[in-house]
C-alpha positions as CSV (number, residue, x, y, z in Angstrom):
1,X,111.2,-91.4,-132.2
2,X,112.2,-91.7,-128.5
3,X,114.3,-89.7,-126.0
4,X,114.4,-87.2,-123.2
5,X,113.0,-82.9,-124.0
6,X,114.4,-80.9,-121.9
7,X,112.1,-78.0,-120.4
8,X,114.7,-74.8,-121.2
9,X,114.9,-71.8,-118.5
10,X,113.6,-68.6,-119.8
11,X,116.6,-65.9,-119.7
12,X,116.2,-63.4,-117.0
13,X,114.2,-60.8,-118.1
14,X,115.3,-56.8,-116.7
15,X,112.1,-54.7,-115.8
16,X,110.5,-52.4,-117.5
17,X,111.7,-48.7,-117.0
18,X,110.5,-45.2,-118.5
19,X,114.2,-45.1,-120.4
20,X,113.4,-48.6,-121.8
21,X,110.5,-46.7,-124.0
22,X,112.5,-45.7,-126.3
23,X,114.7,-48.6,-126.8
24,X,114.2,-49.9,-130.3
25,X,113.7,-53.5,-129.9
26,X,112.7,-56.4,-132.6
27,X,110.5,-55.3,-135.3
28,X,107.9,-57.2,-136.4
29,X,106.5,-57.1,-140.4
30,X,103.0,-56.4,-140.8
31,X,101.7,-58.7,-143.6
32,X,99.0,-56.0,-144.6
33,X,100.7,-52.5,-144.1
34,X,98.9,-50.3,-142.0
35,X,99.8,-46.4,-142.4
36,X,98.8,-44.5,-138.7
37,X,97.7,-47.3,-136.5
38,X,99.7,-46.6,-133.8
39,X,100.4,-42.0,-133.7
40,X,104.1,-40.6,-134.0
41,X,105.2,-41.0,-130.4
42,X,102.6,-43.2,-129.1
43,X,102.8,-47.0,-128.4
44,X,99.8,-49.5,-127.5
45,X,99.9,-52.8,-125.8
46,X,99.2,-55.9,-128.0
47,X,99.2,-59.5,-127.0
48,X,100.0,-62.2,-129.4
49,X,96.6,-64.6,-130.1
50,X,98.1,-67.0,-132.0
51,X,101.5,-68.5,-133.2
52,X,102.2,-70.4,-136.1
53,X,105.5,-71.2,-137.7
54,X,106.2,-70.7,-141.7
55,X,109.3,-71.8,-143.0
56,X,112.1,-69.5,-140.8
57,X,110.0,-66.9,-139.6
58,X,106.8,-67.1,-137.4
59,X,103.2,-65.7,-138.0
60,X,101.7,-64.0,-135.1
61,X,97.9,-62.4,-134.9
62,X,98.2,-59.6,-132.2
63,X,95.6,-57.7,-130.4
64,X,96.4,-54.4,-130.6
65,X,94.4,-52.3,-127.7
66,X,95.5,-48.3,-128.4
67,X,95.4,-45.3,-126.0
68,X,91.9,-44.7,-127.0
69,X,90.7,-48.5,-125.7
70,X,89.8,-49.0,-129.3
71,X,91.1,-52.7,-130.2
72,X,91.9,-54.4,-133.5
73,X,93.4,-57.4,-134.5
74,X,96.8,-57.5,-137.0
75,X,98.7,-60.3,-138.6
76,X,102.5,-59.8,-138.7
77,X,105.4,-61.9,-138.9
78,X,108.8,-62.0,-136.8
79,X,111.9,-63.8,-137.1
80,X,111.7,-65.0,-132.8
81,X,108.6,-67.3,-131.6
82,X,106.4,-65.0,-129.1
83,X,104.3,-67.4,-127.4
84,X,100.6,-67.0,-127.1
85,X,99.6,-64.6,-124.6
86,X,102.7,-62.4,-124.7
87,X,102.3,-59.1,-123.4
88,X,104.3,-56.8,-125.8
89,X,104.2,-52.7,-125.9
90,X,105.0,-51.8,-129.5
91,X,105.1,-48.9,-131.5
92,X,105.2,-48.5,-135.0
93,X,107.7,-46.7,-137.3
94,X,106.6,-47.3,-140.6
95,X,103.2,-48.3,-142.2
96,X,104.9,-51.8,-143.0
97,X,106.4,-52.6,-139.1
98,X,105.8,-52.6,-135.4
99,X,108.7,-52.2,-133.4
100,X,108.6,-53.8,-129.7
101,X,109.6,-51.2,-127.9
102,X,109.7,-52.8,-124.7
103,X,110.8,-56.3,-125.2
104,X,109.1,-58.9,-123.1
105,X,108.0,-55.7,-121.0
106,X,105.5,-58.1,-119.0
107,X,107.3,-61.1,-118.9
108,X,105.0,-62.7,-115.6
109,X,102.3,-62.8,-118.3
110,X,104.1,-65.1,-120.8
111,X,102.5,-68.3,-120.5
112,X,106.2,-70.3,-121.3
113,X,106.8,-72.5,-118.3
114,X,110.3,-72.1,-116.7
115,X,109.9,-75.7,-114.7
116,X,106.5,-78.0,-113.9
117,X,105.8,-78.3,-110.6
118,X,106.2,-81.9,-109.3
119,X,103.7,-80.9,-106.6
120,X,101.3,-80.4,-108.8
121,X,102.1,-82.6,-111.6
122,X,104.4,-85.3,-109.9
123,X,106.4,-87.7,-112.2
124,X,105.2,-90.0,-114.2
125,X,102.3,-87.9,-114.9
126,X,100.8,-87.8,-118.7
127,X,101.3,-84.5,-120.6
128,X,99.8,-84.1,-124.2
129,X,100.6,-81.3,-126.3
130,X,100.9,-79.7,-129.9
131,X,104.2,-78.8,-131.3
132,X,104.2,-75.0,-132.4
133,X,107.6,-74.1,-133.4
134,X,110.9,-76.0,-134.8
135,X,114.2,-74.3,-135.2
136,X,117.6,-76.5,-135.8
137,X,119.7,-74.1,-132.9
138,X,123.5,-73.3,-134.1
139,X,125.9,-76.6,-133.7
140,X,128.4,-76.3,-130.8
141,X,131.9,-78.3,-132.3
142,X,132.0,-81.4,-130.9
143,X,128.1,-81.6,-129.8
144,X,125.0,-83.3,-130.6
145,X,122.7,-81.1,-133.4
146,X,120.2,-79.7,-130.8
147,X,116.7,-78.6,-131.8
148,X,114.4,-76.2,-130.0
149,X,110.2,-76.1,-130.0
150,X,107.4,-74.4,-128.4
151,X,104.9,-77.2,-127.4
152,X,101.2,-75.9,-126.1
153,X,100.0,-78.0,-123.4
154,X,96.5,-79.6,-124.2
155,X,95.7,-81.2,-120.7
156,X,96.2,-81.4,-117.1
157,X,96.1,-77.9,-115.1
158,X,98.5,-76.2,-117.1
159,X,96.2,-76.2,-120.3
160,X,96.8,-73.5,-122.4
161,X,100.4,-73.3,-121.4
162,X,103.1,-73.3,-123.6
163,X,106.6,-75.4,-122.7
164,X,110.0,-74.3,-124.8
165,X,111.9,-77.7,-125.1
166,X,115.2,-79.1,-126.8
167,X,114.8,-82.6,-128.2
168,X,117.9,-84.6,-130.2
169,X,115.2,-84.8,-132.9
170,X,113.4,-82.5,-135.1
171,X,109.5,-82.2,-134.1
172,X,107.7,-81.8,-136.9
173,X,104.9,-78.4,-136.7
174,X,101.7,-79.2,-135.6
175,X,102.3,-82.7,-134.3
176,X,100.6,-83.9,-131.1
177,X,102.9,-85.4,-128.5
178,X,102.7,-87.1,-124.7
179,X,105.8,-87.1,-122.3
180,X,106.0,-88.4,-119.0
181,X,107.4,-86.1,-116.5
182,X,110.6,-86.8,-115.0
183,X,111.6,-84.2,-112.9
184,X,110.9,-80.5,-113.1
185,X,113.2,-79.7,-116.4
186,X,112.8,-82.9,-118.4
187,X,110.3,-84.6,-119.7
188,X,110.2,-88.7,-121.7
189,X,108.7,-88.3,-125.0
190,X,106.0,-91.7,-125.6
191,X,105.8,-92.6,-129.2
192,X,102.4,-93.1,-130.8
193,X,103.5,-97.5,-131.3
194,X,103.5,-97.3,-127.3
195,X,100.2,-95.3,-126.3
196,X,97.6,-93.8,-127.9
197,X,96.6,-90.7,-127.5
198,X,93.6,-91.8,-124.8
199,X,91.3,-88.5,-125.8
200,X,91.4,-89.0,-129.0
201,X,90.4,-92.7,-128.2
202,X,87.7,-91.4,-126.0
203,X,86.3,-88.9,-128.5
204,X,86.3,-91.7,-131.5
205,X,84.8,-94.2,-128.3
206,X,81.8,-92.1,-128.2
207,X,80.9,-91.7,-131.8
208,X,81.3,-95.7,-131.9
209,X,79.0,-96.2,-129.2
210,X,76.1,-94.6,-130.9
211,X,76.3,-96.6,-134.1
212,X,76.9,-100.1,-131.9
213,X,74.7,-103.0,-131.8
214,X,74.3,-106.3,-129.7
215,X,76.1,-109.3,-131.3
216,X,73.0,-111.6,-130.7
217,X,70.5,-109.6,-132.9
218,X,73.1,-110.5,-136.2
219,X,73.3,-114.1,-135.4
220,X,70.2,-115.0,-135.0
221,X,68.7,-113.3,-137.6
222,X,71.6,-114.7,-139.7
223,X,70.1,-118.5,-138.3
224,X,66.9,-117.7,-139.7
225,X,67.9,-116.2,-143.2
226,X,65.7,-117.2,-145.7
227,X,67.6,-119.5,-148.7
228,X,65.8,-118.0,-151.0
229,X,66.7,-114.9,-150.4
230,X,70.3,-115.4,-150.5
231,X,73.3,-115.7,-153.4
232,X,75.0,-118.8,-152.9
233,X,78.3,-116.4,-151.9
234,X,76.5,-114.7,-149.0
235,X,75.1,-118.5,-147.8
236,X,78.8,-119.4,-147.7
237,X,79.6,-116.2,-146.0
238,X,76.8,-116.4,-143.2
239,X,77.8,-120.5,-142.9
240,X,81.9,-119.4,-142.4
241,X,80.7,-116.9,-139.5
242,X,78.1,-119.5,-137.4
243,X,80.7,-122.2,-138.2
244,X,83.4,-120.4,-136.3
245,X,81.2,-119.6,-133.2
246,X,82.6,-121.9,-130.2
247,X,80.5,-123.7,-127.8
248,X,80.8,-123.7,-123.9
249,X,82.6,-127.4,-124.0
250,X,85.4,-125.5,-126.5
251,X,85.6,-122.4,-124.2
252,X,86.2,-124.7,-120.9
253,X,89.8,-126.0,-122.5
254,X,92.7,-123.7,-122.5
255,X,93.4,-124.6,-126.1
256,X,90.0,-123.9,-127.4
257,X,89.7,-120.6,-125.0
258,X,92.7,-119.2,-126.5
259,X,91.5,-119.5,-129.9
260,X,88.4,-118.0,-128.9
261,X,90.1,-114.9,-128.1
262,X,92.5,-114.9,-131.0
263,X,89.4,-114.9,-133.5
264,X,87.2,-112.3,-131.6
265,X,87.7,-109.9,-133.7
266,X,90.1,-108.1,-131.1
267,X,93.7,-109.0,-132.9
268,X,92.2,-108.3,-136.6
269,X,94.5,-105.4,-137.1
270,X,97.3,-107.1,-135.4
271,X,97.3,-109.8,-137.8
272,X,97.2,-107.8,-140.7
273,X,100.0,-105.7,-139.6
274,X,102.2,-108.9,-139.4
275,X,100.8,-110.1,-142.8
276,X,98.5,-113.2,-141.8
277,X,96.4,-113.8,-144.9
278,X,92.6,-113.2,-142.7
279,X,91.1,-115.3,-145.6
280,X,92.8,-118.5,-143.8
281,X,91.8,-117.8,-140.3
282,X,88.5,-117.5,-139.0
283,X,87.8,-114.2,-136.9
284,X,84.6,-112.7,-136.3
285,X,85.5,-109.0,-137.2
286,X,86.9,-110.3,-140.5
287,X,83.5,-112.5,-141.3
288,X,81.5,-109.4,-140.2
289,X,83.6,-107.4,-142.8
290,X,83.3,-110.6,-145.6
291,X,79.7,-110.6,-145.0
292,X,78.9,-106.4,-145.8
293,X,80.9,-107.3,-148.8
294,X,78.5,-110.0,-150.1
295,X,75.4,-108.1,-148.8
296,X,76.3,-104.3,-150.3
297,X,75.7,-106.0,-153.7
298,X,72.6,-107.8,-153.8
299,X,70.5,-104.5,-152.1
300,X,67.9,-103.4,-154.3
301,X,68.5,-99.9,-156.1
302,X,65.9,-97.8,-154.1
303,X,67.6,-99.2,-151.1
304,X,68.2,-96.7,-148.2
305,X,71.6,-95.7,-149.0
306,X,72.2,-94.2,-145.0
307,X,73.1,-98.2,-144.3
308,X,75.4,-98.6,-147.0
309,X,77.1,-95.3,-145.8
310,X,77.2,-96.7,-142.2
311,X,78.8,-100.4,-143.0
312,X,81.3,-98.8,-145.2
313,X,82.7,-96.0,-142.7
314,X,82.6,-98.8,-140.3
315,X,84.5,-101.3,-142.0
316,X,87.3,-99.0,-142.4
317,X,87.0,-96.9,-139.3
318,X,89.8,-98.3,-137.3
319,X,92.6,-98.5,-139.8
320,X,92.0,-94.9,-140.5
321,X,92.1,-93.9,-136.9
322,X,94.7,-95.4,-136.1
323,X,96.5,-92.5,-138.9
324,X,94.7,-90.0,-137.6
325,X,94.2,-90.4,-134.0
326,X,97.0,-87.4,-133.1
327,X,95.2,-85.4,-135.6
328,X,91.9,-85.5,-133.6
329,X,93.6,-84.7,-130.3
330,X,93.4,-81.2,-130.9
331,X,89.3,-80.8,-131.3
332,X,88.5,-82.9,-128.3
333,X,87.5,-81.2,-125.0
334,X,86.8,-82.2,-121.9
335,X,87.2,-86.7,-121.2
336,X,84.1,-88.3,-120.7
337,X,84.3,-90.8,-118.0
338,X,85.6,-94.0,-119.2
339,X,83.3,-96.7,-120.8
340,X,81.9,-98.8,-117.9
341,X,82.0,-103.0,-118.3
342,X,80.2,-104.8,-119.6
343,X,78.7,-103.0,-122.9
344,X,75.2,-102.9,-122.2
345,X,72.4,-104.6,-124.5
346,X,71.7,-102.9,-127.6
347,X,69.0,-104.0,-130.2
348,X,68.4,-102.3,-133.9
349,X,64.8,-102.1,-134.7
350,X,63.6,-103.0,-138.5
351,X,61.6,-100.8,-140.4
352,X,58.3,-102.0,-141.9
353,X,59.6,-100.1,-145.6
354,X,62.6,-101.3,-145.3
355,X,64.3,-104.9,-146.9
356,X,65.1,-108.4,-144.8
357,X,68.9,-107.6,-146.8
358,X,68.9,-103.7,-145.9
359,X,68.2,-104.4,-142.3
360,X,70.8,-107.4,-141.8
361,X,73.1,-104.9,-143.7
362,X,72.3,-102.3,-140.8
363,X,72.6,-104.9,-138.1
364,X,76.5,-106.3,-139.4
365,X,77.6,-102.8,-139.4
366,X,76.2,-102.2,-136.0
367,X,78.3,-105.7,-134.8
368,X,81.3,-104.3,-136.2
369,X,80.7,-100.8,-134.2
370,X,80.4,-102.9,-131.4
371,X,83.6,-105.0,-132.0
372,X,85.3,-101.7,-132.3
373,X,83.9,-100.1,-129.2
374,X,85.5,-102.9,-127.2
375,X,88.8,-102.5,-129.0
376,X,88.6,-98.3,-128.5
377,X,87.6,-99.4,-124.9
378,X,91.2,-101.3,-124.3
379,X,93.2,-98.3,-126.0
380,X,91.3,-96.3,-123.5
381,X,92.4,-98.3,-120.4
382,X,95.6,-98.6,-121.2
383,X,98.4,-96.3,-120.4
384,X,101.0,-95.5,-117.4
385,X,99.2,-94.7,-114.3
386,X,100.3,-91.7,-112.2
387,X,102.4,-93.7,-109.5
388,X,104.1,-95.3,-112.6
389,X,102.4,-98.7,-113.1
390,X,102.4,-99.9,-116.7
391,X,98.2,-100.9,-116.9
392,X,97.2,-103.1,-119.9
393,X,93.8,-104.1,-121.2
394,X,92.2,-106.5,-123.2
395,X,88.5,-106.3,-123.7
396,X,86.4,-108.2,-126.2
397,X,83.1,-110.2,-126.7
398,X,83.0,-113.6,-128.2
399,X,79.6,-115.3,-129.1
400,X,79.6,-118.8,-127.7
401,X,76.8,-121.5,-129.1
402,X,74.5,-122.8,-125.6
403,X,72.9,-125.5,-127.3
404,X,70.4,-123.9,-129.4
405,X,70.8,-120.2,-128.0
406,X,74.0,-118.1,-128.8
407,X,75.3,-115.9,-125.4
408,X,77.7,-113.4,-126.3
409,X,80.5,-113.6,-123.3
410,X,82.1,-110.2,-122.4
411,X,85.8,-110.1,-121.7
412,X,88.1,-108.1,-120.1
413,X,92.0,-109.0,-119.0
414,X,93.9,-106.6,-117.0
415,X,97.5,-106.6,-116.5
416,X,99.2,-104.3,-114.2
417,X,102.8,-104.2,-113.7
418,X,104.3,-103.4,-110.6
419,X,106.6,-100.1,-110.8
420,X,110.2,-99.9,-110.9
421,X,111.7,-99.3,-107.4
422,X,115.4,-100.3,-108.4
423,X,117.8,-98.3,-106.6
424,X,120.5,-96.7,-108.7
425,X,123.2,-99.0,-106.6
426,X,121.3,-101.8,-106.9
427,X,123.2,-104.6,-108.7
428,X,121.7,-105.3,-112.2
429,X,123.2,-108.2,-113.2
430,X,120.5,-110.7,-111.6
431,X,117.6,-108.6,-112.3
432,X,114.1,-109.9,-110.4
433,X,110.7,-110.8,-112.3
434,X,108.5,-108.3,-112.5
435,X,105.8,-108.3,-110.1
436,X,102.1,-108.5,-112.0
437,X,98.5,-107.5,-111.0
438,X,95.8,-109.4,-113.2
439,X,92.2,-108.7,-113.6
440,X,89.6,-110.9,-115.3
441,X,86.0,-109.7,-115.7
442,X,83.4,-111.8,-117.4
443,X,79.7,-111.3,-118.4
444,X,77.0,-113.3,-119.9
445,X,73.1,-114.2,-120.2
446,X,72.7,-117.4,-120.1
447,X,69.5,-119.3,-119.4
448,X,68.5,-120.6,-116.8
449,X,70.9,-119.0,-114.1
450,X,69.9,-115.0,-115.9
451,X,72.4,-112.6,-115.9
452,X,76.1,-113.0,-114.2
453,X,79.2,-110.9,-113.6
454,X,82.7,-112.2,-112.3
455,X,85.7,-110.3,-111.2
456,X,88.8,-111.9,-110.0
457,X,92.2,-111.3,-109.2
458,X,95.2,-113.0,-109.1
459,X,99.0,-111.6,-107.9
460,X,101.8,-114.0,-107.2
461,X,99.4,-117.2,-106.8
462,X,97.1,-115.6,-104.9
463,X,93.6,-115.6,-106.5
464,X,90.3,-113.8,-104.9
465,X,87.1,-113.3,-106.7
466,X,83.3,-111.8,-106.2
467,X,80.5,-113.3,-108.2
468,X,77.4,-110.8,-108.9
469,X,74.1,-112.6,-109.9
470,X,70.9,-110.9,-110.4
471,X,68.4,-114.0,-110.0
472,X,68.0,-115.4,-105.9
473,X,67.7,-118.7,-107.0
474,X,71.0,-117.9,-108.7
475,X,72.9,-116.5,-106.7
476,X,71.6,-118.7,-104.3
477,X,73.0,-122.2,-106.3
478,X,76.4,-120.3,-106.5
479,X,76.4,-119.7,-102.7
480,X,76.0,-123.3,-102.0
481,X,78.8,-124.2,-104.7
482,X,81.5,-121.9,-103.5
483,X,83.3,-124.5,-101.1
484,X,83.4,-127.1,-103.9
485,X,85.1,-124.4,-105.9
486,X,87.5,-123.0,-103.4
487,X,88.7,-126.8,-103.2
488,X,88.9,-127.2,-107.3
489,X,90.8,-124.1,-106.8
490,X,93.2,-124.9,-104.3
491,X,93.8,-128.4,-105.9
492,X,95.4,-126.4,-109.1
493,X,97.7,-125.2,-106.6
494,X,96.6,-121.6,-105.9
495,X,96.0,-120.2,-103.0
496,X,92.8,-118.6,-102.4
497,X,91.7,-115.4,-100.7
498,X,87.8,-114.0,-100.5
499,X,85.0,-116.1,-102.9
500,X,82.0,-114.1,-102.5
501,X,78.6,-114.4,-104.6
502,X,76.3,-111.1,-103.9
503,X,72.6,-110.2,-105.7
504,X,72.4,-108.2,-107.9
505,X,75.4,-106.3,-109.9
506,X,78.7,-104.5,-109.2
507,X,78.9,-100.9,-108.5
508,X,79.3,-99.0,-110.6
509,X,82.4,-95.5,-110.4
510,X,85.8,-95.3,-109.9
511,X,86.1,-98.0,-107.3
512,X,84.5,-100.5,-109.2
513,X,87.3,-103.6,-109.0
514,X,89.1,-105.7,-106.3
515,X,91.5,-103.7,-104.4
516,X,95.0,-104.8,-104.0
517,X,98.0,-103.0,-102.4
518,X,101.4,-104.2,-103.9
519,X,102.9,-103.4,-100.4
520,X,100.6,-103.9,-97.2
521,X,100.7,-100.7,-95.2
522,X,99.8,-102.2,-91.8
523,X,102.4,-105.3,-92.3
């Protein structure tokens, strides 16, 4: 479902005047009749709590607050959406109905917005919210079938708010939506295929951290399994997974780098979805999930059962989230920061009562976690930014074989695409490349140079880089070897800005990358 909402006007409202009291306005059916709530002749004020629609009428919970100050709470229905926090002065002429007596009698309290402030929200800025009300609105001859919702805002300062729209298609009640503001009446729906929601990411991001586990702790326990303790099917299982690892000689050929990041577990999904067989590819999620399959059986029966609960909720935890990520949007809060690069280190600790099986069990499921955590961490950074740049991510991890050590190698690719300035009289008909931003970011251990971080950039040719290493005699070798890579470099035919090595590791915040301007300012 794609296309434009249209933020509707609310209709001027009169003011409120001493004759307007007894005006009989829409009445309003209590679902548990209520004999005397309101006196003969009196009214109260009431302000509705909650909305919810039910077939063609709507379902309100008011607040009733009487002459007296005394304040109860009452369900009733009506046949006209009142959006939450409407301040309504009602009176009631039979124990059955409230009538409102004064209809929208304090209409600067109504949180439906009239317009968004561009100010405040300028376009291209993310809106998430929850669809309250549908109604199909009566067909004009010769027009489009025109459908009218109250969507509550979820994020950004007007939280809480509540939008009336008209979309060419029915939104269906209690779905969770993001737009893009356009201007200050319409807004561009996003459809779920494009970008997820990014606090439901976030919210399903934390709970993945916590189960997560370094990469390294699997494999080389799975070096060192005993034969004796394993079935012939989780030998061939554990053999497929090391088998697939590539070396540093694979990973330093384009061909052999791109199959590393094909089978790192990243793209599992995205092969399934366009029906690849994964039994006839190699990729490390899928080997992770192979092996849980071939370890779940051979546990003995007073095995702690926590671990089997863990690798099963695991191994189908993003499938499922992927259905259900709009249905989480609604209980998350606040947004953490985002996940900071690269994961850092984490090791699972055996038990003394527990199994060599239970704990290699424990440790798969907390390799898939972490697989996941890196997938959930490129939902997360991906997504229109505010200026209207188009920002993609690809983060992953792929173990590579060092002669007799395995490194796991942290990736993360970053594409950002330059927005659209095209005038409206510009000529289409020769339409110009797209400019494009990339990012690469790289970590690994690897003995004997320690611990070492790489960021570099590259726009139109142009490629700069910063090397962080946390050994001197490291950083120092790197130092000496920069001139002999600027030349490799500019042999390959790019052209080459700042190489920098530095001790010690990148900062860490919001400012974290390379900075590049698509336009220089002080041209």
């Amino acid at each position: 479902m794609t296309g434009e909402m249209i933020i509707l006007p609310l209709p001027p409202t009169a003011p409120a005047t001493p004759r307007a009291q007894s005006v009989s306005g829409e009445l309003l059916k209590l679902l548990t009749p209520m004999e005397g709530l309101i006196g003969d002749g009196q009214s109260a004020k009431a302000e509705v709590l909650s909305l919810k629609q039910a077939q063609q009428t709507f379902q309100l919970l008011l607040k009733v607050t009487l002459d007296s100050g005394r304040q109860t709470t009452v369900q009733a229905t009506s046949t006209q959406p009142l959006p939450q926090g409407t301040s309504l002065a009602i009176t009631q002429p039979s124990a059955g109905n409230l009538a409102v007596t004064v209809q929208q009698a304090m209409a600067s309290s109504v949180a439906t917005l009239t317009r968004i402030d561009t100010a405040q929200l300028p376009a291209g800025t993310l809106l998430q919210g929850k669809v309250l009300t549908s109604q199909v609105m009566p067909q004009v001859p010769g027009q489009p079938t025109v459908f009218r919702s109250m969507m509550s805002l979820l994020n950004t300062a007007l939280s809480g708010s509540t939008l009336s729209i008209d979309s060419p298609t029915p939104l269906r009640i209690g779905t969770l939506l993001s737009a893009l503001v356009q201007d200050s009446q319409t807004l561009k729906f996003i459809p779920l295929s494009s970008r997820q929601e990014q606090l439901a990411v976030t919210q399903q991001l934390v709970n993945q951290q916590s189960r997560q586990g370094s990469l390294d702790g699997l494999l080389k326990m799975l070096q060192n399994l005993p034969a004796d303790q394993t079935s012939s099917d989780l030998r061939a299982a554990v053999d497929k997974l090391l088998a697939g690892l590539p070396d540093v000689q694979q990973l330093s050929t384009p061909k052999g780098l791109a199959q590393a990041l094909a089978n790192s577990g990243l793209f599992l999904e995205a092969k399934l979805l366009s029906g690849q067989n994964p039994t006839l590819m190699p990729d490390m999620k899928g080997d992770l999930l192979k092996l849980i399959a071939q370890l779940t059986p051979g546990l003995p029966a007073n095995t702690n059962l926590n671990a089997i609960i863990a690798a099963n909720t695991l191994a189908q935890a993003m499938p499922s989230f992927v259905r259900s990520a709009l249905g989480m949007l609604g209980q998350v809060s606040a947004k953490p920061s985002p996940t900071r690069f690269p994961l850092p280190e984490r090791l699972l600790q055996g038990t003394d009562d527990e199994g060599d099986l239970e704990h290699l069990l424990r440790l798969a499921a907390a390799a898939i976690a972490r697989l996941q955590s890196h997938q959930l961490s490129s939902l997360e950074q991906t997504g229109v930014t505010s200026d209207g740049r188009l920002m993609s991510t690809w983060q992953l991890e792929i173990p590579m074989r060092n002669l007799q050590d395995i490194v796991p190698l942290q990736v993360k690719f970053q594409r950002e695409d330059a927005p659209d300035k095209q005038q409206p009289n510009e000529r289409r008909d020769a339409p110009q490349p797209k400019q494009q931003l990339w990012r690469v970011e790289l970590a690994f251990d690897m003995e004997p140079l320690g611990p070492l971080q790489i960021q570099a950039q590259l726009i139109q040719g142009s490629l700069s880089s910063q090397l962080w290493a946390e050994r001197p005699y490291t950083a120092s070798l790197i130092e000496s070897n920069l001139a002999g890579l600027r030349q490799r470099l500019l042999s390959c035919g790019l052209n080459v800005g700042d190489l920098d090595c530095h001790l010690g590791t990148p900062p860490q915040g919001a400012q974290t990358h390379l900075e590049q301007r698509w336009v220089d300012e002080t041209a």
